[in-house]
N, C-alpha and C positions, 0 to 999 in steps of 0.2 A: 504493500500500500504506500509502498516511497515512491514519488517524484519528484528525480532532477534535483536528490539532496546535494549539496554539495557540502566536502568534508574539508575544513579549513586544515592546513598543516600548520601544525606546534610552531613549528623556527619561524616562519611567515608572518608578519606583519598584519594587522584585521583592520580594515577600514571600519573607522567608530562610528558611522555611519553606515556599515553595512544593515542589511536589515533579514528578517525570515517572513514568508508567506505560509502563514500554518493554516493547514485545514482538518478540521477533529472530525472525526466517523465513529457513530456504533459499530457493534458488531457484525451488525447489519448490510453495512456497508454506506448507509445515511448518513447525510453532511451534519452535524449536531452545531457546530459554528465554524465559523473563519476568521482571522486573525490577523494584523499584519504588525510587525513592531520589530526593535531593535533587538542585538544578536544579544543585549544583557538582559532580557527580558528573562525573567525564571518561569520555571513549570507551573508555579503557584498561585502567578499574573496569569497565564492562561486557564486556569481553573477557575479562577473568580470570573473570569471573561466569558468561559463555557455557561458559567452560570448565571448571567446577566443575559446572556441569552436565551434561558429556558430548559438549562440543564440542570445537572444532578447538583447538588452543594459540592464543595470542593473539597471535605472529607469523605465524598463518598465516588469522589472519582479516582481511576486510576487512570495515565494517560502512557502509552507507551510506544517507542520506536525501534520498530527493527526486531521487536517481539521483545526489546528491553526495557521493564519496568524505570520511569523515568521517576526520580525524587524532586520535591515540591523547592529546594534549595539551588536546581541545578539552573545552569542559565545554556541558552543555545551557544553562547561561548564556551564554555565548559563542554557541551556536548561535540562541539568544533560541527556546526551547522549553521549555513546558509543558504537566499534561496526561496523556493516552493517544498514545500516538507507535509507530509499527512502523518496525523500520530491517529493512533487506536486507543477510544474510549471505553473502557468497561465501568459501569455504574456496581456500586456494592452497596446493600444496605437495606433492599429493598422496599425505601420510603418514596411516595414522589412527595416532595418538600411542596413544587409550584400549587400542586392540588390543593393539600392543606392551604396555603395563601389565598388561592383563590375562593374556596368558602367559605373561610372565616372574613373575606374583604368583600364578598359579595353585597353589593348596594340594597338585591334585596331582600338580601339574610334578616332573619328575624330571631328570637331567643331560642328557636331548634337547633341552633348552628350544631352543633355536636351528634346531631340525629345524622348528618351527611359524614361523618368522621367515626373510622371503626375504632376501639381500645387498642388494638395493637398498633396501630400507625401511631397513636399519641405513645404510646411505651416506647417505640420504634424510635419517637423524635425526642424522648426524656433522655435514650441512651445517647444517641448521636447529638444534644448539646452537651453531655457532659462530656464527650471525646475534644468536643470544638473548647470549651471553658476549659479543661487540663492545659489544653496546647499552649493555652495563653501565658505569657507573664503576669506576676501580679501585680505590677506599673506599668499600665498600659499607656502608651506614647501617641497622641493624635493631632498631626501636623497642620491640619489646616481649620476651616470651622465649619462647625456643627451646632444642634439644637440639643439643649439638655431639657429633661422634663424628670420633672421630682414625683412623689409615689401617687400611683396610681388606683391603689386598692381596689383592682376588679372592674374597675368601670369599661368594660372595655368598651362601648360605645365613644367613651369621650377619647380612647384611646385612635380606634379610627377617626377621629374627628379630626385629629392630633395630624396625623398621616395625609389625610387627605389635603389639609391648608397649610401644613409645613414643608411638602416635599416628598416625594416617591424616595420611599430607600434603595433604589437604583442610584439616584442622582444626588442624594442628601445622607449627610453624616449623622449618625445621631448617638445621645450618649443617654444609658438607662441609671437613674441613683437609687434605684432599691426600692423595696416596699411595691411591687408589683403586683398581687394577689389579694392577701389578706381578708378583709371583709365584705368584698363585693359580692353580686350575685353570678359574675362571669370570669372565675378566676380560670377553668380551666382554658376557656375560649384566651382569656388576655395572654396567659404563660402561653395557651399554642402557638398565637402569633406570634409574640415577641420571640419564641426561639424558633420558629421557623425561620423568619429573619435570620436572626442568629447564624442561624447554618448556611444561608444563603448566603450573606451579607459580613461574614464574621470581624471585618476589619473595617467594616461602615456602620455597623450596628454591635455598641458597645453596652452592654449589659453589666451591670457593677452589682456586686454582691460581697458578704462578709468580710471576703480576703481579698478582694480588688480596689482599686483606686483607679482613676484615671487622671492622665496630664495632658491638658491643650494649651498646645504649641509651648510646651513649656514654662508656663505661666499661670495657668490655672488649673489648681488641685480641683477636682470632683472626690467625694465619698459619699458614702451612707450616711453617716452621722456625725462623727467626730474625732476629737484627737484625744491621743494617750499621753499619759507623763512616764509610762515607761521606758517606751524604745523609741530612737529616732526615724524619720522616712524610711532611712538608707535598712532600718529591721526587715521591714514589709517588703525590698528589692529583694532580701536575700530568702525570702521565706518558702520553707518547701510544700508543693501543695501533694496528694489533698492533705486536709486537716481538721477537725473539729472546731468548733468553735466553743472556748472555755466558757466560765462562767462567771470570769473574770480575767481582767490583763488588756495587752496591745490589741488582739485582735474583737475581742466583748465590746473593747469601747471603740474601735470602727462603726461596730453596729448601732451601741445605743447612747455612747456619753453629747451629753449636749449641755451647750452653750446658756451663759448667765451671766447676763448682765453685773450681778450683784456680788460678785464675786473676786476675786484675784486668783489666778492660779489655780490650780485644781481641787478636787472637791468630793469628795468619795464617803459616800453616806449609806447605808440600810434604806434608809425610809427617801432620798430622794435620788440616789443612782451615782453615775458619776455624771460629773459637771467640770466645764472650764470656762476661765473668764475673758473680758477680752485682750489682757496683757498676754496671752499663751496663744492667741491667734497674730495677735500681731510680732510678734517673738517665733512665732513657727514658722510665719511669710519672711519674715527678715532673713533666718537662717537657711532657709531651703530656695532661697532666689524666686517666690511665686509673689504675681501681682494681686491674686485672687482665691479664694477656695467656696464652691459652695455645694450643701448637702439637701437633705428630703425630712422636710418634717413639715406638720401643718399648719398652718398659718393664714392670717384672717384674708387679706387682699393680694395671695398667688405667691406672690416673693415676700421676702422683708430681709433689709440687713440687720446687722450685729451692731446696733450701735454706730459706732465712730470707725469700727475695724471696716475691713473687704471680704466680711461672711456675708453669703447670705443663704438663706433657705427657699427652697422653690417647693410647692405640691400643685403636680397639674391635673388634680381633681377638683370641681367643683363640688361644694355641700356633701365633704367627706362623708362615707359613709353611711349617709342620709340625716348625721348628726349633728356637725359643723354647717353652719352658715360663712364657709368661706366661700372665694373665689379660685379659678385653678388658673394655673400660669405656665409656659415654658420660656424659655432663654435659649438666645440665639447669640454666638459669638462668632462671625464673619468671616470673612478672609484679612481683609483689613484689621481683624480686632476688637472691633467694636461689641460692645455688650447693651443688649437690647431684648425689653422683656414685653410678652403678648398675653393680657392678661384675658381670660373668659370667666362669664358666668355660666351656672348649673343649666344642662340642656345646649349650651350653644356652640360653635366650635371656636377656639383661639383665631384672631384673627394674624395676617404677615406678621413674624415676631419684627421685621424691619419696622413695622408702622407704629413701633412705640417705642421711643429711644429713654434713656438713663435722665432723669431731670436733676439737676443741681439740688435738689431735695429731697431725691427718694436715693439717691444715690452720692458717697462719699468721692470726695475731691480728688482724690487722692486716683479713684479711677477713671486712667486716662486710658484711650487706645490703647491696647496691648501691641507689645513690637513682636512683627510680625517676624516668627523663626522656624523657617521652612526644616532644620535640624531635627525637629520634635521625631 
């Protein structure tokens, strides 16, 4: 199934502009996508490629040339190819991710959604995100910008909402802060989608949980919850997964220690949890070089900051749970930098997070554009 490979020699010189025309086949012998990019391009890149087109996720493809299982690290330089090239797709896993996407997104899905979805395909897609979430680090690095949205608890209505006026996760980056399920009436339907994504999208679609953090552009921390007086950042880079989570320590207060006005410093109680104040947020930005951090907790009008610090908290649910008379909100951080929040009320969908920028009053002085650091 090669055509017209050409095998670059070792001692020879590679135009860095040389390029490969890939064309991916089932088994079948069916074109599944086509390709065209530079000779550094990895196996990996065209996996996610296969899959933006309507293929398998890209832990579940194998892609291979010459009857040789290719790895996800290699690049057509390393494989010394240029040219027109066909590799051979074998799908494993036997989920179709697209399907699930498309019933759970369908416009005129109604609260059956699960009645078109067998138990084993959702078992199927429980296994295969926790293959995709191993793979990851657990400081995850996201260079350009994206839309963060704080906890969702089951809504998943306001979740398509979400989706629909922020941007297709084809073409939009987005960052998940925890608190996904919990008390809604549509927790399976919300976790299906989010991790079908997941699988699809795994490097566009960030999902943060216990033992993950995420950093954009180097600048701004994402977590769960909060920070520890234990261990520094640099703990959670070297941490080995998987892991429990205690019941106390570094990783307990990712999940639940939150922020207090009233306070200095840390704050470790029985009856109120742990707590920090905002001299340990502004001390934890200073020392780890970030302009920004914000987490998921609830809160009355969608965001709110910390005070005087560069916290703030996002929940983009409206009228949590049916018990909160809040607002729900997401955040949108640019290419540019810029930080900009879309706040909705209960039933409605967020409007362009561009259409409502940082006002010198709901927002500290101190944040300016982020510089923008393609390194991330």
């Amino acid at each position: 199934r090669v055509h017209r490979v050409h095998r670059l020699r070792m001692a020879s010189a590679v135009n860095e502009s040389a390029e490969v025309n890939v064309s991916v086949l089932n088994l079948a012998g069916d074109v599944v996508a086509t390709w065209r990019g530079a000779v550094e391009t990895s196996i990996q890149t065209v996996k996610r490629e296969v899959a933006k087109r309507g293929g398998p996720p890209p832990a579940c493809q194998v892609l291979s040339l010459e009857e040789n299982h290719l790895k996800d690290e290699e690049t057509f330089r390393d494989l010394k190819c240029t040219g027109d090239l066909t590799l051979t797709l074998v799908t494993t896993g036997g989920l179709n991710v697209w399907k699930l996407i498309n019933t759970l997104m369908d416009p005129k899905g109604g609260p059956e959604y699960l009645q078109d979805i067998a138990e084993e395909d959702l078992l199927r897609l429980c296994e295969l995100s926790s293959r995709v979430f191993l793979s990851e680090a657990p400081v995850l690095h996201v260079p350009d910008g994206v839309v963060v949205f704080g906890s969702l608890s089951g809504e998943f209505h306001q979740l398509r909402h979400i989706f629909a006026t922020c941007g297709d996760v084809l073409t939009t980056r987005y960052v998940g802060l925890g608190n996904y399920c919990n008390r809604g009436e549509h927790g399976i339907e919300t976790l299906g989608l989010l991790f079908s994504y997941k699988c699809m999208f795994p490097e566009n679609f960030i999902l943060l949980r216990g033992k993950h953090v995420c950093v954009v552009q180097n600048r701004v921390l994402c977590v769960c919850s909060g920070l520890s007086c234990e261990h520094g950042f640099d703990f959670l880079q070297r941490l080995e997964r998987p892991t429990d989570i205690p019941d106390e320590g570094f990783l307990c207060d990712l999940l639940w220690a939150e922020p207090d006005l009233h306070i200095a410093g840390f704050s470790d109680s029985i009856r109120d949890g742990n707590k920090f104040g905002p001299d340990v947020v502004q001390n934890f930005l200073r020392a780890n070089n970030f302009e920004m951090m914000c987490r998921t907790a609830v809160v009355d009008e969608g965001f709110e900051w910390f005070g005087d610090t560069k916290l703030v908290t996002i929940i983009s649910v409206a009228n949590y749970a049916g018990e909160f008379n809040n607002k729900g909100a997401v955040m949108l951080i640019d290419d540019n930098g810029n930080a900009t929040f879309s706040v909705f009320e209960s039933g409605a969908a967020p409007k362009a997070p561009r259409q409502r920028s940082l006002s010198p009053s709901s927002a500290p002085a101190a944040l300016a554009p982020l510089a923008k650091d393609a390194a991330g």
